[in-house]
Backbone bond lengths (Angstrom), bond angles and torsions (degrees), N, CA, C in turn:
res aa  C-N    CA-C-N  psi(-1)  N-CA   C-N-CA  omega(-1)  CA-C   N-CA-C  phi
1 X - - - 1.455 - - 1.528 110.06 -
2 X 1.211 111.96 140.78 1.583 114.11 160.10 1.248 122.86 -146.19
3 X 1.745 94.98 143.65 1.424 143.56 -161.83 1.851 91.28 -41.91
4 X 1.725 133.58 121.11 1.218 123.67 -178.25 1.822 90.74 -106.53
5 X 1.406 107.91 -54.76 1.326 112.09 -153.17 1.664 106.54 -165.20
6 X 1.079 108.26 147.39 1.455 123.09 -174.22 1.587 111.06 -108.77
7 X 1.268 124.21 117.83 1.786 116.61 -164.36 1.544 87.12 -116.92
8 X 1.257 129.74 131.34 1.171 142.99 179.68 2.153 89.57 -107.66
9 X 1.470 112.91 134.98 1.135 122.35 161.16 1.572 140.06 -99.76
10 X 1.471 94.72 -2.27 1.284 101.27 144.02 1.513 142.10 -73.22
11 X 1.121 69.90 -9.97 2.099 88.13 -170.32 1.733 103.63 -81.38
12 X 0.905 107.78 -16.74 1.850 126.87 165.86 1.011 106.84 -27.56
13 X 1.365 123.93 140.79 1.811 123.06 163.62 1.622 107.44 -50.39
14 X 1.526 102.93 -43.75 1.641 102.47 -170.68 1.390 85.60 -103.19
15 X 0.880 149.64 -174.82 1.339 168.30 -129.86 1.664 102.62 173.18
16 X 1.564 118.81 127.93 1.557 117.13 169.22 1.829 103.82 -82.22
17 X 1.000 84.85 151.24 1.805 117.57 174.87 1.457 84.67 -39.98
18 X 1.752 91.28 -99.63 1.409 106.12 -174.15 2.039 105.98 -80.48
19 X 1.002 116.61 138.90 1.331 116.29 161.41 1.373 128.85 -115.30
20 X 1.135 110.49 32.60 1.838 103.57 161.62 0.996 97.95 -102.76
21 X 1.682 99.31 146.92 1.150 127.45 -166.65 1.580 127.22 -86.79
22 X 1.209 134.17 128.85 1.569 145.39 -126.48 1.594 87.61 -125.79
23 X 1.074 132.30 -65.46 1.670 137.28 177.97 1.279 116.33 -177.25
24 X 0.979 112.04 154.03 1.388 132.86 -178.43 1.571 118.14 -128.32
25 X 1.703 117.76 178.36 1.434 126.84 -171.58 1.589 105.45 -174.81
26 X 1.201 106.39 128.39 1.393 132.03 -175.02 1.725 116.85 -94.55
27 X 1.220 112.58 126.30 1.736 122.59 -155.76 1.784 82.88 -121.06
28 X 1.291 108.28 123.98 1.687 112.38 169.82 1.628 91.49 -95.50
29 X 1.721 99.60 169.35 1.443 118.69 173.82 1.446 96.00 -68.52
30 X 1.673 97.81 179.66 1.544 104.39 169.65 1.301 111.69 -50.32
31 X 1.865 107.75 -63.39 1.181 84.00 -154.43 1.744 128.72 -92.35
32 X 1.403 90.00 41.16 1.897 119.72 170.46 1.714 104.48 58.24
33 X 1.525 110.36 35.29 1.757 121.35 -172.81 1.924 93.18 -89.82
34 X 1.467 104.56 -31.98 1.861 100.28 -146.60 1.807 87.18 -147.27
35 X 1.325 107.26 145.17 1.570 118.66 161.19 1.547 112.39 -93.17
36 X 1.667 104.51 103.27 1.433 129.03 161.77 1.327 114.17 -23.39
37 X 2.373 104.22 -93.90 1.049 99.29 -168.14 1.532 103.13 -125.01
38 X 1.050 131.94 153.69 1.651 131.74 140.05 1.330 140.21 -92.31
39 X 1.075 105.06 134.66 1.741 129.39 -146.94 2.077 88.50 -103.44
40 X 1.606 97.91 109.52 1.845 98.68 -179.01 1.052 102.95 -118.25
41 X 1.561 123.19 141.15 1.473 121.11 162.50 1.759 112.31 -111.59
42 X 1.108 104.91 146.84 1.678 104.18 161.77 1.067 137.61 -112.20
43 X 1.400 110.06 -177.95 1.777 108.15 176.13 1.480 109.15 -57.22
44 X 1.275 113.64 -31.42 1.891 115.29 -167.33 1.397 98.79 -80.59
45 X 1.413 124.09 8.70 1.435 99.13 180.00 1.656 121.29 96.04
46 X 1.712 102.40 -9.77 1.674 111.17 -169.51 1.304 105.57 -68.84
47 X 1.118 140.98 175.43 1.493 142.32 129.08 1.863 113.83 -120.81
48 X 1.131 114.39 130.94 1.403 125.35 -167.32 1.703 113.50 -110.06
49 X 1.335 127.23 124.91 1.569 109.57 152.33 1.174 106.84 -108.06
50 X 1.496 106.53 149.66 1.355 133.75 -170.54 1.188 107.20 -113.51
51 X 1.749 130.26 104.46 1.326 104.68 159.48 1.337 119.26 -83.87
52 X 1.531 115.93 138.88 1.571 140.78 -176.22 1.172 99.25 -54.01
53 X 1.898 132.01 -41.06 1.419 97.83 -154.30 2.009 94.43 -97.75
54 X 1.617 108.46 -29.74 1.412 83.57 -168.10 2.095 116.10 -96.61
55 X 1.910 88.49 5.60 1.582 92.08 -174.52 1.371 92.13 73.64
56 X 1.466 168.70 74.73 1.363 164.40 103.51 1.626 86.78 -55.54
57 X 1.108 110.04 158.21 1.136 140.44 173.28 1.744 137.64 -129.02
58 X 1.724 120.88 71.27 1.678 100.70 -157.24 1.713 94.98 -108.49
59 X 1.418 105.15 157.98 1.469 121.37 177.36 0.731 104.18 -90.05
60 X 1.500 128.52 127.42 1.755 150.28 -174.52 1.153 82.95 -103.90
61 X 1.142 147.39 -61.00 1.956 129.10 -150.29 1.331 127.51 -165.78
62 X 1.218 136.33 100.35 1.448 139.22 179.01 1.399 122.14 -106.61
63 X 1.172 111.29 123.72 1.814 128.27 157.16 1.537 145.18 -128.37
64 X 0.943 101.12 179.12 1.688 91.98 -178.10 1.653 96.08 -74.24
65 X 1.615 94.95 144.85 1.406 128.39 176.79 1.709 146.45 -132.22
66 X 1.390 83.00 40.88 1.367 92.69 -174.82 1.307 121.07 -151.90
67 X 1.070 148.10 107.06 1.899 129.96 169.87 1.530 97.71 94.13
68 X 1.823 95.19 -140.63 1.357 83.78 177.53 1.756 106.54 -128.16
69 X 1.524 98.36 -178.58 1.811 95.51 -172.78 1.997 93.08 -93.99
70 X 1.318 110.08 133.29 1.413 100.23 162.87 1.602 110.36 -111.20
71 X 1.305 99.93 -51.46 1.540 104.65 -151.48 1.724 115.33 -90.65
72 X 1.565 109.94 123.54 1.626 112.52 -158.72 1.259 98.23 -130.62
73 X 1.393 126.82 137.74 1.507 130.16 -179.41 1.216 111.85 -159.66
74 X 1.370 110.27 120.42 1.990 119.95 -174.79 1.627 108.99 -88.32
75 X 0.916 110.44 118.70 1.903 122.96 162.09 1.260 129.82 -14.45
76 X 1.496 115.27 72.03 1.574 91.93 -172.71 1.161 158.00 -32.19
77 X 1.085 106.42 -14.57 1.401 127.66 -177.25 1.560 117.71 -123.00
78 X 1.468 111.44 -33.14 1.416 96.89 169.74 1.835 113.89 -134.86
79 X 1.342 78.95 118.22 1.598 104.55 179.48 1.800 122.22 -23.81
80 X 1.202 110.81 -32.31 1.554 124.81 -164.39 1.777 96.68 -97.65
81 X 1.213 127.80 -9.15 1.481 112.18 -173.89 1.590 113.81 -129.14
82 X 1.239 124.48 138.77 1.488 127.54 -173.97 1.739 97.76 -164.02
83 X 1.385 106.07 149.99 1.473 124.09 -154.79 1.872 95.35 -137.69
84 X 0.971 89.12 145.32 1.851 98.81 178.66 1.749 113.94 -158.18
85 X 1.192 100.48 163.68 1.920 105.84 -168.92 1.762 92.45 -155.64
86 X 0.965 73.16 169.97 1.671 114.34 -140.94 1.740 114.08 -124.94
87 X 1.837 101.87 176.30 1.815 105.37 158.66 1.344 98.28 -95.91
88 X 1.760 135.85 27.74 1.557 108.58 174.44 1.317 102.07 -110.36
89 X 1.563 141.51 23.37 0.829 166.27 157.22 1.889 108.65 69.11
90 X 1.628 98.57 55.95 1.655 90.16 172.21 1.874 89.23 -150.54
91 X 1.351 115.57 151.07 0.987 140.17 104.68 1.363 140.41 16.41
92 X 1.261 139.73 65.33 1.669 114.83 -168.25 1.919 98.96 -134.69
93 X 0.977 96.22 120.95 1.687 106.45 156.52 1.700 116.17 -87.84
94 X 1.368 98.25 132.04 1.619 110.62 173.60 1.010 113.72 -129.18
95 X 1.851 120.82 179.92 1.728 108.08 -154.46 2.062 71.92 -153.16
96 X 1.329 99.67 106.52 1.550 112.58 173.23 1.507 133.26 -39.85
97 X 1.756 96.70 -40.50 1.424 121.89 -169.21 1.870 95.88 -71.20
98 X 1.346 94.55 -48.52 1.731 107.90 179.82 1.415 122.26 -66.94
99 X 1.155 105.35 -22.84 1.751 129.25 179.22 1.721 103.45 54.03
100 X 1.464 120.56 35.37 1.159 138.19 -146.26 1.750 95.77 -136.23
101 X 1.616 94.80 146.66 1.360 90.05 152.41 1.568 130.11 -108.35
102 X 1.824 113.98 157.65 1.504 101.29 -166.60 1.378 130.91 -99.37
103 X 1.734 102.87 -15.84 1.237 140.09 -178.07 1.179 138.90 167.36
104 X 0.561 135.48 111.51 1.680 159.37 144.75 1.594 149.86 -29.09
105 X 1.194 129.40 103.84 1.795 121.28 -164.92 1.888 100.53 -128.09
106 X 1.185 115.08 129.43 1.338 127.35 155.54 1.413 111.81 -62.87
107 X 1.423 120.48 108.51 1.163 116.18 145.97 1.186 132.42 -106.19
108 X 1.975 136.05 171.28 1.144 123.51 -132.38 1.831 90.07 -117.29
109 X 1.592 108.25 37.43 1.566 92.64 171.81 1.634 99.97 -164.60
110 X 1.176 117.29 -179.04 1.246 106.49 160.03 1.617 118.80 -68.21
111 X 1.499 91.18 -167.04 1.859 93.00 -175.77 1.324 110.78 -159.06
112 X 1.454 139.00 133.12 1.450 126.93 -171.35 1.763 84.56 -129.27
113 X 1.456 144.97 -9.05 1.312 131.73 -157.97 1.703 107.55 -138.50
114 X 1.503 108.22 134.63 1.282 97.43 168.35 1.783 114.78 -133.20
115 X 0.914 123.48 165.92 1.683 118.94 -177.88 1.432 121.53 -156.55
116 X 1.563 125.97 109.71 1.316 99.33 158.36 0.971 146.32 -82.20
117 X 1.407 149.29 -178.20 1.256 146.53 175.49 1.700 108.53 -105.46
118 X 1.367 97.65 128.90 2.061 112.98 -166.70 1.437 106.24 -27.96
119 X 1.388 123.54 -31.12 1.546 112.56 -178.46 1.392 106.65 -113.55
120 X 1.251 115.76 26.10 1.582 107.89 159.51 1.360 100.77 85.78
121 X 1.114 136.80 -42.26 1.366 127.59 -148.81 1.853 120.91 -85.87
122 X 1.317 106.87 -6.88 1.793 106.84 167.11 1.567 95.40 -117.12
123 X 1.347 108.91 -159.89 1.530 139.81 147.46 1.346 104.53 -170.81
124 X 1.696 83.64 167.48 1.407 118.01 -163.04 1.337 101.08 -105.49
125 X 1.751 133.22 127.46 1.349 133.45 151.56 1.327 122.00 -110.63
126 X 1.880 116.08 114.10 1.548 111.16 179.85 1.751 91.36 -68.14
127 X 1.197 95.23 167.86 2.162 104.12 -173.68 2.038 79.22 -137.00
128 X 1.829 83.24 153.38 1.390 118.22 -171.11 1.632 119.63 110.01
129 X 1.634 88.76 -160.37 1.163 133.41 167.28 1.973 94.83 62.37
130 X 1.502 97.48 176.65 1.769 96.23 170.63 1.506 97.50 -172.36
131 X 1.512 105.05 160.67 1.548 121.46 -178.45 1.258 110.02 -50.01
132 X 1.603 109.74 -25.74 1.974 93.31 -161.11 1.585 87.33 -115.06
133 X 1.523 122.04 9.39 1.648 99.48 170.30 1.421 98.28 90.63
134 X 1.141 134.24 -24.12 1.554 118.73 175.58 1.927 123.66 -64.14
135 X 1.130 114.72 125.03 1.476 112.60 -175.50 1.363 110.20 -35.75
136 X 1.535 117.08 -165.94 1.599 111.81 -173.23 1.920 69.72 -168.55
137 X 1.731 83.00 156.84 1.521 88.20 157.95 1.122 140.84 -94.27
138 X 0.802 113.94 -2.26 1.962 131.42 164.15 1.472 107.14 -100.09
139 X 1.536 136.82 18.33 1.260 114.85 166.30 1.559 115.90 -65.72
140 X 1.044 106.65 141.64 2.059 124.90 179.11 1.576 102.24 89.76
141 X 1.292 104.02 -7.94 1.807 87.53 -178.36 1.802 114.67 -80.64
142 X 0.941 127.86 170.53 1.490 143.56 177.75 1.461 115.46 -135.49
143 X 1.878 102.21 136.04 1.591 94.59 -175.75 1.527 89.67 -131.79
144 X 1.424 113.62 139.98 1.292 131.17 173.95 1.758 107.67 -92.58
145 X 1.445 132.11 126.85 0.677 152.25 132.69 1.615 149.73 -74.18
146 X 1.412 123.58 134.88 1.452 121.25 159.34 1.193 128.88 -77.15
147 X 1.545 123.99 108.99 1.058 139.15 -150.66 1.388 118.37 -53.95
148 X 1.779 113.32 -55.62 1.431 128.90 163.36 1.351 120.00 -46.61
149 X 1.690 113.14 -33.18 1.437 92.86 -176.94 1.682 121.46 -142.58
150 X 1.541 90.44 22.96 1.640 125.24 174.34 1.529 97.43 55.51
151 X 1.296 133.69 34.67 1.424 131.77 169.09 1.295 97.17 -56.01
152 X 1.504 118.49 171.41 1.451 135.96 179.14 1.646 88.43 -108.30
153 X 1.438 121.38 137.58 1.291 120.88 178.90 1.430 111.92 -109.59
154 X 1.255 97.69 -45.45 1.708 116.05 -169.51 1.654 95.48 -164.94
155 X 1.575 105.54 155.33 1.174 137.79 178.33 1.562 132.33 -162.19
156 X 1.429 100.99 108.42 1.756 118.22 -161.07 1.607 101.42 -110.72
157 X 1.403 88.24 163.65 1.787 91.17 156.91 1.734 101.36 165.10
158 X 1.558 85.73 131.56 1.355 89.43 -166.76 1.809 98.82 -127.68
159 X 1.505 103.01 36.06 1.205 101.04 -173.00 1.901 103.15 -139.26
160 X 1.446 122.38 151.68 1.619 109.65 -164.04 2.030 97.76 -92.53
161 X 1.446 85.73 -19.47 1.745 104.30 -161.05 1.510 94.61 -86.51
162 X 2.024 94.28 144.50 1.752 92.68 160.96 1.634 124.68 -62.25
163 X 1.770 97.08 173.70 1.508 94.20 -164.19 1.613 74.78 -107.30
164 X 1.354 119.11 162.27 1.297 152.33 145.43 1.228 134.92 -66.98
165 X 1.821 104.64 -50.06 1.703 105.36 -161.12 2.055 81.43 -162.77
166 X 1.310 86.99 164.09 1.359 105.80 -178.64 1.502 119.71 -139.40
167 X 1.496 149.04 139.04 1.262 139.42 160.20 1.180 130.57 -142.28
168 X 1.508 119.97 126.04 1.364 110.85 -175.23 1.662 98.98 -88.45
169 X 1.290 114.73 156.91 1.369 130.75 -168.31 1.711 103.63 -78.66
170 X 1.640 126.19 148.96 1.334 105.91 168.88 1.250 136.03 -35.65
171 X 1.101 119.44 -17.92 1.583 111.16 -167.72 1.157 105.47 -143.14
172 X 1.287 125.24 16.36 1.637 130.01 125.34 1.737 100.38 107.94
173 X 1.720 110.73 19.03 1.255 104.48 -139.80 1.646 77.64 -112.97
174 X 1.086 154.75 5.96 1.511 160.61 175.13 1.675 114.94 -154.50
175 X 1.103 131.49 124.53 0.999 108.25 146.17 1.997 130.41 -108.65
176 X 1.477 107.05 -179.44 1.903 107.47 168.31 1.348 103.75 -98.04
177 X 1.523 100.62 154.58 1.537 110.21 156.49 1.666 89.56 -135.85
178 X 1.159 103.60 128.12 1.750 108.92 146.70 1.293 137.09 -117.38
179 X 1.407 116.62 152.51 1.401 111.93 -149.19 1.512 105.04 -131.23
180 X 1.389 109.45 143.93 2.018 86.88 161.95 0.688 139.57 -89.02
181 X 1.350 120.27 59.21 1.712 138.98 148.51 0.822 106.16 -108.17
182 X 1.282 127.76 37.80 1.592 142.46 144.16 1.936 110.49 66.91
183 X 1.306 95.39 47.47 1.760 98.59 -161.08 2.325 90.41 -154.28
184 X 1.770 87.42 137.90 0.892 100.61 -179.18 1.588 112.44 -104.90
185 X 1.079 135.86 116.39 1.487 150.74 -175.80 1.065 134.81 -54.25
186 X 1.532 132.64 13.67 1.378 122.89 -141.52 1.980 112.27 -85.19
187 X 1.669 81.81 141.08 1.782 110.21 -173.20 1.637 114.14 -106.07
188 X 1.250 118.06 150.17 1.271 121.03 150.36 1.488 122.85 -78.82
189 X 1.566 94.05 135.46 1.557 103.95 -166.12 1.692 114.39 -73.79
190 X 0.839 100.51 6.13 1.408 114.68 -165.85 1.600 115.42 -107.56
191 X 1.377 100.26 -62.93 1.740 104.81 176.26 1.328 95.19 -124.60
192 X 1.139 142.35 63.11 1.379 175.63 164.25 1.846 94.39 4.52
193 X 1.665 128.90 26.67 0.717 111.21 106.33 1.766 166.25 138.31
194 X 1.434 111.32 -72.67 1.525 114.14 -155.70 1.199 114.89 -21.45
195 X 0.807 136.94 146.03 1.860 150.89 163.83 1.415 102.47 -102.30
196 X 1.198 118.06 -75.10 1.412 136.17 -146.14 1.437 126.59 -131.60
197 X 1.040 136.69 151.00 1.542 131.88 150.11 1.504 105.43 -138.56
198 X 1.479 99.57 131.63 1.552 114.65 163.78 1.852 116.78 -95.36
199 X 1.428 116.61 104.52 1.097 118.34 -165.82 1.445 117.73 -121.26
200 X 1.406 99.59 45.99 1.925 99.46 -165.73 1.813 91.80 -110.15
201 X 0.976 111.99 -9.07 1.387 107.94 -176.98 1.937 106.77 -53.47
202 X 1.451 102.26 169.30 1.438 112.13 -173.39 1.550 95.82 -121.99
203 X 0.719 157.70 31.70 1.396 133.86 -159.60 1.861 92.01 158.58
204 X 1.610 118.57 152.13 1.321 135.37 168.23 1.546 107.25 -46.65
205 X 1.229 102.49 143.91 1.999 130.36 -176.14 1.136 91.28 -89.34
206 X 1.770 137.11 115.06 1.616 148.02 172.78 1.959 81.29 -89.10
207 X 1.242 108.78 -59.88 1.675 104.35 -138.87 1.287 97.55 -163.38
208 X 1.553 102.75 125.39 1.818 119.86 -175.03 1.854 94.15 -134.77
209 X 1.732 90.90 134.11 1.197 106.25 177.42 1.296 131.50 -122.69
């Protein structure tokens, strides 16, 4: 055998999450003399083609890859876009019509909750919880984001328990977090906060509307 070329996958426009490599598949030219392209998948869920002769590198497909998906939330305002999180600890907005994803943010915990805000322009992430039940260190916390460019804005938490569900209020002027410690959170939407807690509940907060 001999050594043609070395393709580093970090060197990618997008870069995979995880990059070890999961499997691959080799595409010859027509006339079956030389291998074109290779087809890579990763731990993050990427899939990559590689062309053989110049090493380019384009991303065919990325998703969440890890645990499970909880948290799903449609665009208020525009029909074609909705963003959801996960136990692989990111963030991802997608665009339906495109069947594509649009962007992407690492965050530093798991995630079971997502929310937008009435004009589209933040969201809300409850932080925690996990498939096998083991604590996390960010369970009960919440991170506010900029929607356009998934910045981290602010990040509170005044709760030890994961969050479930999240809501910003119609008019964007409070939002909920609930948690299972059986207590509802409420913030100002503005300087994010506490106002309130509703704590008469008996039993864990699934979903506040």
């Amino acid at each position: 055998f001999e050594h043609v070329r070395s393709v580093m996958l970090s060197e990618a426009d997008v870069p995979p999450v995880l990059g070890a490599v999961r499997s691959l598949d080799a595409f010859m030219s027509p006339d079956n003399t030389f291998i074109s392209r290779i087809l890579v998948t990763t731990a993050g869920s990427e899939v990559y083609e590689i062309a053989a002769k110049s090493g380019n590198i384009t991303l065919l497909h990325e998703a969440h890859f890890e645990g499970e998906l909880w948290g799903l939330a449609t665009h208020p305002t525009d029909p074609d876009v909705f963003a959801t999180v996960g136990d692989d600890k990111t963030i991802r907005i997608w665009s339906i019509l495109a069947r594509r994803l649009l962007r992407k943010a690492i965050i530093d915990c798991t995630a079971r909750s997502v929310a937008w805000s009435p004009d589209g322009k933040f969201l809300i992430v409850g932080m925690g919880g996990s498939a096998d039940g083991k604590r996390q260190r960010k369970d009960g916390a919440f991170l506010i984001l900029e929607s356009a460019t998934l910045k981290p804005l602010y990040e509170g938490r005044d709760s030890r328990h994961w969050i479930p569900d999240v809501k910003f209020s119609p008019n964007g002027k409070s939002f909920a977090v609930a948690s299972m410690d059986h207590k509802i959170y409420i913030y100002n939407g503005e300087t994010y906060r506490l106002k309130g807690t509703c704590d008469r509940h008996n039993s864990h907060i699934r979903e506040v509307n």
